[in-house]
PQR file with spaces between the fields and no chain letter, atoms N, CA, C, O and H, PARSE charges and radii, in Angstrom:
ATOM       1  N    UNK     1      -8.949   -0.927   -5.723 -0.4000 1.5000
ATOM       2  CA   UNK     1      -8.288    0.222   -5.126 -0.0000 2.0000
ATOM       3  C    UNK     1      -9.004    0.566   -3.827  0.5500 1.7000
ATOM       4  O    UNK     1     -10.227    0.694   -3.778 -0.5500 1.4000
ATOM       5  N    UNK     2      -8.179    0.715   -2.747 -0.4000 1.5000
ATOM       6  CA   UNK     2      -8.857    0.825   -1.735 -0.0000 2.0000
ATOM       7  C    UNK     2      -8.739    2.647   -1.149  0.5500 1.7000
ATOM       8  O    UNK     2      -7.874    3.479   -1.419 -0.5500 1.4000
ATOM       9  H    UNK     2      -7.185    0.611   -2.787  0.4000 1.0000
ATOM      10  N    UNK     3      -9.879    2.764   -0.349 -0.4000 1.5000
ATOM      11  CA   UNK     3      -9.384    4.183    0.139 -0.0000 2.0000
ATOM      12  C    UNK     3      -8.764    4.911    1.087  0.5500 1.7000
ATOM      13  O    UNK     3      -7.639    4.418    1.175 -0.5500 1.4000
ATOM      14  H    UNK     3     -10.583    2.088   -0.129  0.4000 1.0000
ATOM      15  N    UNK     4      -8.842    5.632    1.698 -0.4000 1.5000
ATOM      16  CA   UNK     4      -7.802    5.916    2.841 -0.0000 2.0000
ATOM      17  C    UNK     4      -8.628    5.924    3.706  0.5500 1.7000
ATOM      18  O    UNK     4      -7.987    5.588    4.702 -0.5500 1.4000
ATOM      19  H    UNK     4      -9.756    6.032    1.626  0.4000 1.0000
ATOM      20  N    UNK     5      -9.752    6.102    4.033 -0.4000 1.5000
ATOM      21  CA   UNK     5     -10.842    5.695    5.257 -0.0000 2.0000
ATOM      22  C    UNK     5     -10.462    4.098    5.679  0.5500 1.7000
ATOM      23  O    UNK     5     -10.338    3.505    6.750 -0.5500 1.4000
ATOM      24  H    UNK     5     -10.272    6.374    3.223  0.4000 1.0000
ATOM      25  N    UNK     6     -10.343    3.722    4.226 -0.4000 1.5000
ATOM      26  CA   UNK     6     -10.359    1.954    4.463 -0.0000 2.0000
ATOM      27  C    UNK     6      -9.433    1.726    5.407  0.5500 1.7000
ATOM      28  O    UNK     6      -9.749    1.087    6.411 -0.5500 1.4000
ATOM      29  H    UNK     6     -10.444    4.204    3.355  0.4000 1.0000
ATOM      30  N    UNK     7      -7.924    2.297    5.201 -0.4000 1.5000
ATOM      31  CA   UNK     7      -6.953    2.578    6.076 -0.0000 2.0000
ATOM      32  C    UNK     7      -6.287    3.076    7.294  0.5500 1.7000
ATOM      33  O    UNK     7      -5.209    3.024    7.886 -0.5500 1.4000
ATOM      34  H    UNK     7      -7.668    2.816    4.386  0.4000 1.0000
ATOM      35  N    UNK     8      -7.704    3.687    7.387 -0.4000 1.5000
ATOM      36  CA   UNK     8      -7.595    4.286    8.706 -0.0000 2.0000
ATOM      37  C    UNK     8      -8.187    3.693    9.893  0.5500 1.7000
ATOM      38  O    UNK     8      -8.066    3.849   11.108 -0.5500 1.4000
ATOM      39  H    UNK     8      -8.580    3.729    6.906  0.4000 1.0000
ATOM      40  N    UNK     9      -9.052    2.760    8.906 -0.4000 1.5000
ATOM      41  CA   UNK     9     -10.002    1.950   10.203 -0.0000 2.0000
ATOM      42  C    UNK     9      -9.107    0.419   10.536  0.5500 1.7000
ATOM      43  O    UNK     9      -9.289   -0.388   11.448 -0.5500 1.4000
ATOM      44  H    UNK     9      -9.150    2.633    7.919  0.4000 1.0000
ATOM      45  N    UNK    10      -8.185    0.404    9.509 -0.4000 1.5000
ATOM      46  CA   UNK    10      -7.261   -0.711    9.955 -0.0000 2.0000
ATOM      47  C    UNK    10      -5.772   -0.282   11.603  0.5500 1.7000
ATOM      48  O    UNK    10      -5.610    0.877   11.986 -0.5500 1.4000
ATOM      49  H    UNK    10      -8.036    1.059    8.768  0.4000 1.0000
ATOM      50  N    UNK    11      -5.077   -1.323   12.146 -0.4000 1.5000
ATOM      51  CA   UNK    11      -4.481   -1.074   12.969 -0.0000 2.0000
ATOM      52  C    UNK    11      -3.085   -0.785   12.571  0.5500 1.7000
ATOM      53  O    UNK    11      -2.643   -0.684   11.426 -0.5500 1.4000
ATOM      54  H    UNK    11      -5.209   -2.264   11.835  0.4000 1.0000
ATOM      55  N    UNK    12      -2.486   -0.672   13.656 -0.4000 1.5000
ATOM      56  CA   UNK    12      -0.878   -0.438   12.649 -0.0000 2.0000
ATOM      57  C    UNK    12      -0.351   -2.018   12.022  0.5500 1.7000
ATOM      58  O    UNK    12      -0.278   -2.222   10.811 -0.5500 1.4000
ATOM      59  H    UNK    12      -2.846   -0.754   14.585  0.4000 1.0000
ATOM      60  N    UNK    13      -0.093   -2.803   12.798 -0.4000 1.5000
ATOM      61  CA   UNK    13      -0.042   -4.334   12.610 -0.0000 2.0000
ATOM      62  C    UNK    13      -0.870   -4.749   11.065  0.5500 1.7000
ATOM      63  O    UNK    13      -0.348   -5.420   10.175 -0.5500 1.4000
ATOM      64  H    UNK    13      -0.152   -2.637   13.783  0.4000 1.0000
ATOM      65  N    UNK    14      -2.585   -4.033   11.014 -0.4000 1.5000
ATOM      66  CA   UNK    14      -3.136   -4.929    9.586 -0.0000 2.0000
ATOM      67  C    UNK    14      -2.138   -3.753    8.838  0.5500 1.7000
ATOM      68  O    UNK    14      -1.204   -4.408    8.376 -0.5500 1.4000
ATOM      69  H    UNK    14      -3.009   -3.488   11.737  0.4000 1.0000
ATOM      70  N    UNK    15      -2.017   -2.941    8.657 -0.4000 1.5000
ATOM      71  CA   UNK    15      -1.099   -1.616    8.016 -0.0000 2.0000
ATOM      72  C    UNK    15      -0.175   -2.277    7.391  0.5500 1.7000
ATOM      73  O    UNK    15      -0.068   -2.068    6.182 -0.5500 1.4000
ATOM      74  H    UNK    15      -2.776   -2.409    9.032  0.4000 1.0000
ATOM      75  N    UNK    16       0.971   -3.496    8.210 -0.4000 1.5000
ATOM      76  CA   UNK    16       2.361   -3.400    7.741 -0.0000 2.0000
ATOM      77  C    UNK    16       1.854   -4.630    7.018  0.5500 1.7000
ATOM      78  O    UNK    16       2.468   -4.755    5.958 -0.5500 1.4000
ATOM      79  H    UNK    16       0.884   -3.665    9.192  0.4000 1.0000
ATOM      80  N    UNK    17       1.047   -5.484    7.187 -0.4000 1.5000
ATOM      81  CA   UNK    17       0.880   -6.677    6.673 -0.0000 2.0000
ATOM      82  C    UNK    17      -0.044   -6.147    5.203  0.5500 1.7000
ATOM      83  O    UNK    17       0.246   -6.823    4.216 -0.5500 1.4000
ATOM      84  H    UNK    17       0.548   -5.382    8.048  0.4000 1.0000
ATOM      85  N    UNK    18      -0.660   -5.500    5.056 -0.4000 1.5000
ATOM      86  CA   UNK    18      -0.890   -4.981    3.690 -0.0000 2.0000
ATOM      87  C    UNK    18       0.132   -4.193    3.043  0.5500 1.7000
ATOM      88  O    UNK    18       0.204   -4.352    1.825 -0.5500 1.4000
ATOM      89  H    UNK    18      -0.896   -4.950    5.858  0.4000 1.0000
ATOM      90  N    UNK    19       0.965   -3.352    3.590 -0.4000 1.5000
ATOM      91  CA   UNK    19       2.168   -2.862    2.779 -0.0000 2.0000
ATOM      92  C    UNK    19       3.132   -3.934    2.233  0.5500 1.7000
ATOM      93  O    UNK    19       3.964   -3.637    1.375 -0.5500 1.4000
ATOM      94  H    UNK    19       0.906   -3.223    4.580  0.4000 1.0000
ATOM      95  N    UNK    20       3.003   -5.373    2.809 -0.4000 1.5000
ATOM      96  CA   UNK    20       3.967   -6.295    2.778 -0.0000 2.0000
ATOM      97  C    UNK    20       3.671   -6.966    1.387  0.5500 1.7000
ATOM      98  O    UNK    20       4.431   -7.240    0.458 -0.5500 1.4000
ATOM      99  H    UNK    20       2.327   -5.614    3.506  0.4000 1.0000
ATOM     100  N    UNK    21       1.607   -7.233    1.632 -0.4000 1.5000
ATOM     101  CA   UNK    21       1.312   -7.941    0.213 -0.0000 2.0000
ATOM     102  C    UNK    21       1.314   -7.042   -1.162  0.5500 1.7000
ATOM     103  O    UNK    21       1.601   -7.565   -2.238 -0.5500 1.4000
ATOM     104  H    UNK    21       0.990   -7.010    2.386  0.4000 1.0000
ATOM     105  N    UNK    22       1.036   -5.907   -1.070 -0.4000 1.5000
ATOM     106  CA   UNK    22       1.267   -4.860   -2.110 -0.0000 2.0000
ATOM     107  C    UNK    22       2.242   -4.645   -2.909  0.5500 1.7000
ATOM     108  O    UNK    22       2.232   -4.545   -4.136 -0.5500 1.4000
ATOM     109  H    UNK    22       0.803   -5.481   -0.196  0.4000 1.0000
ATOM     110  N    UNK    23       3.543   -4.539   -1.781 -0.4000 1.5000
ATOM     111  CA   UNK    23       4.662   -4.646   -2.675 -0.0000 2.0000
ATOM     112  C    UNK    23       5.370   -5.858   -2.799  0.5500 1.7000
ATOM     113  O    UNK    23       6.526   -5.886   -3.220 -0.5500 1.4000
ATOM     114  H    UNK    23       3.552   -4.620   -0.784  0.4000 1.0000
ATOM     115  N    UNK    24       4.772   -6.818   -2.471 -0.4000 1.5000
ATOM     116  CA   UNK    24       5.055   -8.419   -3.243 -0.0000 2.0000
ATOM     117  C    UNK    24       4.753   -7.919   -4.476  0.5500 1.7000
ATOM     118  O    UNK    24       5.533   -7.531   -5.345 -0.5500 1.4000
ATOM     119  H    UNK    24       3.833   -6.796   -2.129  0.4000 1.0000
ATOM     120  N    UNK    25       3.285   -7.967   -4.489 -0.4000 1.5000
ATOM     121  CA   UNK    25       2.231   -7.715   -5.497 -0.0000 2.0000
ATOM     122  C    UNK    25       2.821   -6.702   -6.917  0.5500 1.7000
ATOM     123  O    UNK    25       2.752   -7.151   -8.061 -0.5500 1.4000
ATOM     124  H    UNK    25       2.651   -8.282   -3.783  0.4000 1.0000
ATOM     125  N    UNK    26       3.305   -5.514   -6.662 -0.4000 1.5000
ATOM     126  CA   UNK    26       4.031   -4.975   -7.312 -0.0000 2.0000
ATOM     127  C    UNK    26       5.561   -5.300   -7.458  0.5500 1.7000
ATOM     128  O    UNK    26       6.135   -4.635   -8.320 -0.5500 1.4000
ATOM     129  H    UNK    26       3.361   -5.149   -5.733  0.4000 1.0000
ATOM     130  N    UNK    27       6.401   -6.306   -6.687 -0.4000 1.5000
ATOM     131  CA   UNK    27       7.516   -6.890   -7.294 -0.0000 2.0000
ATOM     132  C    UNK    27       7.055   -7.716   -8.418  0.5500 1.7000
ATOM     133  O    UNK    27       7.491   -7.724   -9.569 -0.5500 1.4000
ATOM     134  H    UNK    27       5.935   -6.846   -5.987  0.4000 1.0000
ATOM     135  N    UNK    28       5.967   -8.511   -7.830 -0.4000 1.5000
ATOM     136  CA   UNK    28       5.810   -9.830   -9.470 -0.0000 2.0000
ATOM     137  C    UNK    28       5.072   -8.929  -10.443  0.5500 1.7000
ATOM     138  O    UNK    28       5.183   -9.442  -11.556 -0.5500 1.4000
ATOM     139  H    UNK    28       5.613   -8.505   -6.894  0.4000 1.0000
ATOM     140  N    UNK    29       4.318   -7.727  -10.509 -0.4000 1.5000
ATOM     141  CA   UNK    29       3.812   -6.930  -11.759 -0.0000 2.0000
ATOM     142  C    UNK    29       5.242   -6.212  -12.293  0.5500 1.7000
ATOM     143  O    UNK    29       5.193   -5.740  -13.429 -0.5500 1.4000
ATOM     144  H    UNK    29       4.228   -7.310   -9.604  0.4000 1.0000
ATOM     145  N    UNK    30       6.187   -6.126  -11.743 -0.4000 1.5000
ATOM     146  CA   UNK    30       7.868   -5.323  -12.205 -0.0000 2.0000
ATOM     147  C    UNK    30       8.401   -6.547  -13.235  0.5500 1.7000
ATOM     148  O    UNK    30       8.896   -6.383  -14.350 -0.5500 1.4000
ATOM     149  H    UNK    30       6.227   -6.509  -10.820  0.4000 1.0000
ATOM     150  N    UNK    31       8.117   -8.034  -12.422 -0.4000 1.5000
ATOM     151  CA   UNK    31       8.636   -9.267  -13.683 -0.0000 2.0000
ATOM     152  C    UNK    31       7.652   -9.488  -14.497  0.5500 1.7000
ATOM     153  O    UNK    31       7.958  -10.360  -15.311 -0.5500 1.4000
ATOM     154  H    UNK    31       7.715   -8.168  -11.516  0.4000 1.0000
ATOM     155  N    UNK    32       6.952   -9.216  -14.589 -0.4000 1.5000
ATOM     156  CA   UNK    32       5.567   -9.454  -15.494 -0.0000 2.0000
ATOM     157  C    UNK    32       5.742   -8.708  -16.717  0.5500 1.7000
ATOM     158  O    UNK    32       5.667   -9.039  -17.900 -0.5500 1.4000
ATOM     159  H    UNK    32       6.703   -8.508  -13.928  0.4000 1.0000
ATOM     160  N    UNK    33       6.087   -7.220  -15.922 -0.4000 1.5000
ATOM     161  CA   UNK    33       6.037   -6.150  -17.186 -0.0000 2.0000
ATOM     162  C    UNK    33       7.855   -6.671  -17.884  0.5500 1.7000
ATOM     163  O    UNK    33       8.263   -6.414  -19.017 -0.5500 1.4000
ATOM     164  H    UNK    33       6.148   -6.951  -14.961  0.4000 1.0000
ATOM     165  N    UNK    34       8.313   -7.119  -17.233 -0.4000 1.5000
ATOM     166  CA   UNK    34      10.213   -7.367  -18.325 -0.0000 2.0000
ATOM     167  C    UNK    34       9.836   -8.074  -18.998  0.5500 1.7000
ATOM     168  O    UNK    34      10.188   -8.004  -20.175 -0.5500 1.4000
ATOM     169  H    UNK    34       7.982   -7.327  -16.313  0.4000 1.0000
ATOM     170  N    UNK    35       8.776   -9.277  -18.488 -0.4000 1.5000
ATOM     171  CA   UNK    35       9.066  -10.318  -19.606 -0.0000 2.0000
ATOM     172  C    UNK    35       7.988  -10.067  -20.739  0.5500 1.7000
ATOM     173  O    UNK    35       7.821  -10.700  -21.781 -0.5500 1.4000
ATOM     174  H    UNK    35       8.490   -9.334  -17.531  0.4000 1.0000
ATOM     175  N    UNK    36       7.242   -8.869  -20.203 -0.4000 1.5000
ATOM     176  CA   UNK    36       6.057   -8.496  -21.403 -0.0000 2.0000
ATOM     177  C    UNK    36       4.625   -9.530  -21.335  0.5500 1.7000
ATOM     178  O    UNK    36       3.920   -9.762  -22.318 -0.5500 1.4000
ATOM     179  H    UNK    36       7.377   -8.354  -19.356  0.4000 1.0000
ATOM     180  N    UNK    37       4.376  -10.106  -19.877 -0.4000 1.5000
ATOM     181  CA   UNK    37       3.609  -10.615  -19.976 -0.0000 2.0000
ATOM     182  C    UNK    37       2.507  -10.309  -18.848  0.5500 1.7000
ATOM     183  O    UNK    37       1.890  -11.174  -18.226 -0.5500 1.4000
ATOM     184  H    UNK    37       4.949   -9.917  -19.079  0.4000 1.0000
ATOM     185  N    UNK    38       2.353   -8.720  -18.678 -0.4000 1.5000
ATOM     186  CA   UNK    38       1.773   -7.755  -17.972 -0.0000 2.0000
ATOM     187  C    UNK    38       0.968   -7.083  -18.747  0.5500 1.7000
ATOM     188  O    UNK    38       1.326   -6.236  -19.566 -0.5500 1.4000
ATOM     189  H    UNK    38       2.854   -8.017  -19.184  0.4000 1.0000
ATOM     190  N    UNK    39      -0.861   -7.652  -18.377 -0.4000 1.5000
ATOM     191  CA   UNK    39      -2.014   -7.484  -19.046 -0.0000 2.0000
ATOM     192  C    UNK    39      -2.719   -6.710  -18.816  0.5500 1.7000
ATOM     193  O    UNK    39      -3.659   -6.515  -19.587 -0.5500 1.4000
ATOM     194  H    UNK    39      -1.152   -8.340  -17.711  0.4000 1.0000
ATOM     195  N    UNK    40      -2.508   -5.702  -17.287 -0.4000 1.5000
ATOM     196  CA   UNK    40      -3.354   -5.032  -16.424 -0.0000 2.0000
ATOM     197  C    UNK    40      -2.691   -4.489  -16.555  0.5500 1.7000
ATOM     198  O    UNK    40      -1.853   -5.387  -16.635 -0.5500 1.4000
ATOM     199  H    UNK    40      -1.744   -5.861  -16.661  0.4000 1.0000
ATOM     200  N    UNK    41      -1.860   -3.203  -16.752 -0.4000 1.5000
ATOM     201  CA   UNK    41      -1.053   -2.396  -17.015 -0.0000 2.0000
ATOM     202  C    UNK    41      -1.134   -0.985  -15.757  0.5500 1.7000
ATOM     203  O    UNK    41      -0.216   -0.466  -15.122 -0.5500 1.4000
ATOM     204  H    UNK    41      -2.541   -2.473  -16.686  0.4000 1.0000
ATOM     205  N    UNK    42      -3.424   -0.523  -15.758 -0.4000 1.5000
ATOM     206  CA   UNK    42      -3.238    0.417  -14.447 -0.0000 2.0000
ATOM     207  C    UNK    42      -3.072   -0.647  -13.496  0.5500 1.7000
ATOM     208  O    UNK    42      -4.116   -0.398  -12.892 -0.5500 1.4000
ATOM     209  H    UNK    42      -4.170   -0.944  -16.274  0.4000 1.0000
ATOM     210  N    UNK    43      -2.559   -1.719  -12.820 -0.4000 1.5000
ATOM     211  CA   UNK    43      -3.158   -1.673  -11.663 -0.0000 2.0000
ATOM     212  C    UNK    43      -1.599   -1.626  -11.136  0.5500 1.7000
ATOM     213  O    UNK    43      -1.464   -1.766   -9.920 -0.5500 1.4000
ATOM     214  H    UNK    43      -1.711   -1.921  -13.310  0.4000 1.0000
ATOM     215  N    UNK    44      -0.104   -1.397  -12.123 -0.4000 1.5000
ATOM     216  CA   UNK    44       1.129   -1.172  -11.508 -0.0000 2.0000
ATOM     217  C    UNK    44       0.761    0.500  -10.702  0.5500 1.7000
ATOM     218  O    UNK    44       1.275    0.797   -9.624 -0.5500 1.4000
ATOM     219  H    UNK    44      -0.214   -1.283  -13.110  0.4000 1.0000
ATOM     220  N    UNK    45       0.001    1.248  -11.303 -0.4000 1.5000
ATOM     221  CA   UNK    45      -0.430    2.895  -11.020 -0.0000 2.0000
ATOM     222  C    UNK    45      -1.377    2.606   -9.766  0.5500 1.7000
ATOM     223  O    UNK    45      -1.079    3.363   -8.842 -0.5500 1.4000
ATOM     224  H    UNK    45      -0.417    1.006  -12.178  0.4000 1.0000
ATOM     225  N    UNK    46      -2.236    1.899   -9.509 -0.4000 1.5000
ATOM     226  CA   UNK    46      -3.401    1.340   -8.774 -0.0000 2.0000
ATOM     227  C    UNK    46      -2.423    0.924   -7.184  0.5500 1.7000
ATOM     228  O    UNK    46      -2.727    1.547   -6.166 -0.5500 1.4000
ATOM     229  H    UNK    46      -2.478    1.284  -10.260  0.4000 1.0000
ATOM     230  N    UNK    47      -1.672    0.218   -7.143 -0.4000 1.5000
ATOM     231  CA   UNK    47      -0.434   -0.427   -6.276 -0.0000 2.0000
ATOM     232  C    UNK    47       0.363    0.617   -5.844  0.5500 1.7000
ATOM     233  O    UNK    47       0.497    0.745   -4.627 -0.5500 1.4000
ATOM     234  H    UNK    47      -1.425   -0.288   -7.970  0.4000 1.0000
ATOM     235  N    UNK    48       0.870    1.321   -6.521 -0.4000 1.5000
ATOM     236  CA   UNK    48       2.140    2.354   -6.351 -0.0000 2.0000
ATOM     237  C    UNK    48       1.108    3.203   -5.729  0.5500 1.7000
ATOM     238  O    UNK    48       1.292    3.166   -4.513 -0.5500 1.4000
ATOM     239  H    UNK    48       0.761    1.217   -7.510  0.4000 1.0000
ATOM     240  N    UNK    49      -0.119    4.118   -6.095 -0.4000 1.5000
ATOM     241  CA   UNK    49      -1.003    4.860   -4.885 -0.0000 2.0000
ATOM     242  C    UNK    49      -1.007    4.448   -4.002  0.5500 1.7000
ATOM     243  O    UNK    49      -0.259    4.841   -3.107 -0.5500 1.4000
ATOM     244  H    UNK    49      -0.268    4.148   -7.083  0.4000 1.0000
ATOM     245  N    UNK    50      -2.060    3.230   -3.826 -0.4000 1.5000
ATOM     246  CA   UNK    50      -2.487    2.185   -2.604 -0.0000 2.0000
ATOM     247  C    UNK    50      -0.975    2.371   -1.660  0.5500 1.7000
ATOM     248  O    UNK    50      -1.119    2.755   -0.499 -0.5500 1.4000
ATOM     249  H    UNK    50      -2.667    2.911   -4.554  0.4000 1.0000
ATOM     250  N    UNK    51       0.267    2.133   -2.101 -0.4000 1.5000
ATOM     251  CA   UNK    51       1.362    2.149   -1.273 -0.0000 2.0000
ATOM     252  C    UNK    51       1.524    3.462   -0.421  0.5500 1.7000
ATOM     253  O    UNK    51       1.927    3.686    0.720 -0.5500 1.4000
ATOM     254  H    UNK    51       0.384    1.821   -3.044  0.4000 1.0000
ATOM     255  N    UNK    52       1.061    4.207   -1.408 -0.4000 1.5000
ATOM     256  CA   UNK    52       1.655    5.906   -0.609 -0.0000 2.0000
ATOM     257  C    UNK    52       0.374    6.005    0.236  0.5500 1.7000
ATOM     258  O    UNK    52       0.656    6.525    1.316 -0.5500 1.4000
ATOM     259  H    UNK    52       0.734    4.025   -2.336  0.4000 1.0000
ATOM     260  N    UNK    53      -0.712    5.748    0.156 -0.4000 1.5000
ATOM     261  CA   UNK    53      -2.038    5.893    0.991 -0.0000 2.0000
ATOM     262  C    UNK    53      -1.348    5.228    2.197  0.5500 1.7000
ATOM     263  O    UNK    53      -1.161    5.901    3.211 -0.5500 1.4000
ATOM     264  H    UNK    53      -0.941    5.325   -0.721  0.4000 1.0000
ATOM     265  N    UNK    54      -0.971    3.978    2.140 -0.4000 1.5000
ATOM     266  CA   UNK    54      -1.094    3.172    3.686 -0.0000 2.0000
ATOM     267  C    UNK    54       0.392    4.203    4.361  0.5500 1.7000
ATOM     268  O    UNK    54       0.210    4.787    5.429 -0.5500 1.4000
ATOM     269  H    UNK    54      -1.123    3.432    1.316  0.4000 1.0000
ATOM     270  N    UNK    55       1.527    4.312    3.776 -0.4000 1.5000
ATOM     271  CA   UNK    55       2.297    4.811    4.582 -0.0000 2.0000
ATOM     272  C    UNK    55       1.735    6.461    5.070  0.5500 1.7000
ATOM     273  O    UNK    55       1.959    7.012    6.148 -0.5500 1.4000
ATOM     274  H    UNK    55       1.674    3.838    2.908  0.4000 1.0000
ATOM     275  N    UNK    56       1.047    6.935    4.038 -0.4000 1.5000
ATOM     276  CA   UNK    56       0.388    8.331    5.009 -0.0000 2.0000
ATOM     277  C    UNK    56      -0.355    8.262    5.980  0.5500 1.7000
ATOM     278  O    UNK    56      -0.312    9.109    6.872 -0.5500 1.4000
ATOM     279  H    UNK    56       0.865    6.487    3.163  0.4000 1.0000
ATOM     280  N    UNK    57      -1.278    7.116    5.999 -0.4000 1.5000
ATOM     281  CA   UNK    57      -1.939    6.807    7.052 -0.0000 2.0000
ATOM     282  C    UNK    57      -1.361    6.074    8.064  0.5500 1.7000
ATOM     283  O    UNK    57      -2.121    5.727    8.969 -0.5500 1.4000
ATOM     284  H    UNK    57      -1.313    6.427    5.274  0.4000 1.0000
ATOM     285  N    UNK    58      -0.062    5.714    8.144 -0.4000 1.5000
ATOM     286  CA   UNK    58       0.521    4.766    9.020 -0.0000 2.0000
ATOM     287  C    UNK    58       1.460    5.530    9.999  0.5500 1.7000
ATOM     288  O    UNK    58       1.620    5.370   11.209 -0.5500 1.4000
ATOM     289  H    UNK    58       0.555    5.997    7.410  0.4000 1.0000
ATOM     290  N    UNK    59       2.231    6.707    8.834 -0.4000 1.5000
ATOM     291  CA   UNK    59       2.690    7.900    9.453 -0.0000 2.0000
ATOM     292  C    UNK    59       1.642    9.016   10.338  0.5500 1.7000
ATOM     293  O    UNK    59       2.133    9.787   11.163 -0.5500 1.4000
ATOM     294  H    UNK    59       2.101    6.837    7.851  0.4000 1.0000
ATOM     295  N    UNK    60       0.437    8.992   10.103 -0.4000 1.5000
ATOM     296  CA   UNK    60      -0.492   10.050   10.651 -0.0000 2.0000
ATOM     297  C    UNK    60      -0.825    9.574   11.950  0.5500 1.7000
ATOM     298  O    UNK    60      -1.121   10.204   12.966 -0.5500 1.4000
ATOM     299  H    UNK    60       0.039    8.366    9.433  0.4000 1.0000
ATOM     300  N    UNK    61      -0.696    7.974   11.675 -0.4000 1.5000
ATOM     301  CA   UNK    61      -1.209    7.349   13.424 -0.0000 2.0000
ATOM     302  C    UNK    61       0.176    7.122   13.967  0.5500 1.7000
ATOM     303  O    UNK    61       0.110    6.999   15.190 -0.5500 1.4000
ATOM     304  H    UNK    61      -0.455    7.463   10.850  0.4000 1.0000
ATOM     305  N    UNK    62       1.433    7.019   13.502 -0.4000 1.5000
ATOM     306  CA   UNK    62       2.095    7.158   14.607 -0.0000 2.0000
ATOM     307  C    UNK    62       2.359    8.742   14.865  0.5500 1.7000
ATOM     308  O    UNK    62       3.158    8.785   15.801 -0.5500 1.4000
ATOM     309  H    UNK    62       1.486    7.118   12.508  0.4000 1.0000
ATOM     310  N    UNK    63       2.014   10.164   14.415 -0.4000 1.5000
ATOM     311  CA   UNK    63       2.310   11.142   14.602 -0.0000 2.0000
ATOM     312  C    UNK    63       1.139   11.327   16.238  0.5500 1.7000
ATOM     313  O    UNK    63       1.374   11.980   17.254 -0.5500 1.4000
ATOM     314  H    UNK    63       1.365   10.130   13.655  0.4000 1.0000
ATOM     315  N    UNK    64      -0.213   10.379   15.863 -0.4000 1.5000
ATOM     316  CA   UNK    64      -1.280   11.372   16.527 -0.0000 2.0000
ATOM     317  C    UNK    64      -0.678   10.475   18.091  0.5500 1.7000
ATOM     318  O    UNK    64      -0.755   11.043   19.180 -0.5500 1.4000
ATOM     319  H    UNK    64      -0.404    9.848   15.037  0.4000 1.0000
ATOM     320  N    UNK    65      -0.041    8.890   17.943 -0.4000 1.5000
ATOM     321  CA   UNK    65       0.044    7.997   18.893 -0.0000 2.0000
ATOM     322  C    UNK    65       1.158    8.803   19.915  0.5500 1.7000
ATOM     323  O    UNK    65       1.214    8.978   21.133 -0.5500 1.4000
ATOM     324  H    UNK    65       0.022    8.428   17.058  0.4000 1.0000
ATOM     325  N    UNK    66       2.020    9.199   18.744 -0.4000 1.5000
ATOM     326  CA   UNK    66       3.596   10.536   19.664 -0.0000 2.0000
ATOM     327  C    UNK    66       2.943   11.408   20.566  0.5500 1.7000
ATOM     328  O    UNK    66       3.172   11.602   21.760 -0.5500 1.4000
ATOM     329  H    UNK    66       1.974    9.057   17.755  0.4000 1.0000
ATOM     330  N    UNK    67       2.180   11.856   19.890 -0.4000 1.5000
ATOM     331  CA   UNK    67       1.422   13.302   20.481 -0.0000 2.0000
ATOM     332  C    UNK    67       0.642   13.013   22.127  0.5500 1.7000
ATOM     333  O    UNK    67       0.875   13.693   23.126 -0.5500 1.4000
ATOM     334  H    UNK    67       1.994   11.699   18.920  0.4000 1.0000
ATOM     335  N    UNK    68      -0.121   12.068   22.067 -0.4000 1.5000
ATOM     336  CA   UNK    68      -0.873   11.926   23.030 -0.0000 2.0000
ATOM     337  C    UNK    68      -0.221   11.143   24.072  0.5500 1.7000
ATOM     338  O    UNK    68      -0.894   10.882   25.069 -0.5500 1.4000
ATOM     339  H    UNK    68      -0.311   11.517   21.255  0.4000 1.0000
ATOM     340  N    UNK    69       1.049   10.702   24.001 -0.4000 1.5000
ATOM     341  CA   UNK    69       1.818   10.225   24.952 -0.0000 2.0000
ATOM     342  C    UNK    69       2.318   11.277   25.704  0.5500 1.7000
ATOM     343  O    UNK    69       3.067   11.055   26.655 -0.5500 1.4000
ATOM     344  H    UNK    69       1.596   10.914   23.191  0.4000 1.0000
């Protein structure tokens, strides 16, 4: 689980490319859990945070990037 500092020190570009592997990551834990062969159970809870962290932080830098233009 990463934190939102972690996220903040990334760019917008590493931003979309980790939102991209995450929710791969949480599409194949969605077939994992149908077919019942989903062993890690927090890390669907672990993923679904991590997701809302990067878009708050992704939204906060394009709010501060608006601003100072």
């Amino acid at each position: 689980m990463a934190k939102a500092q972690d996220f903040r020190a990334m760019t917008a570009d590493q931003l979309d490319d980790e939102l991209v592997k995450l929710k791969k990551e949480q599409f194949n834990l969605r077939f994992q859990k149908a077919t019942g062969q989903l062993e890690n159970t927090s890390r669907v809870r672990q993923l679904r945070r991590d997701i809302a962290r990067i878009r708050t932080v992704a939204t906060t830098k394009r709010g501060e990037a608006a601003s100072q233009s």
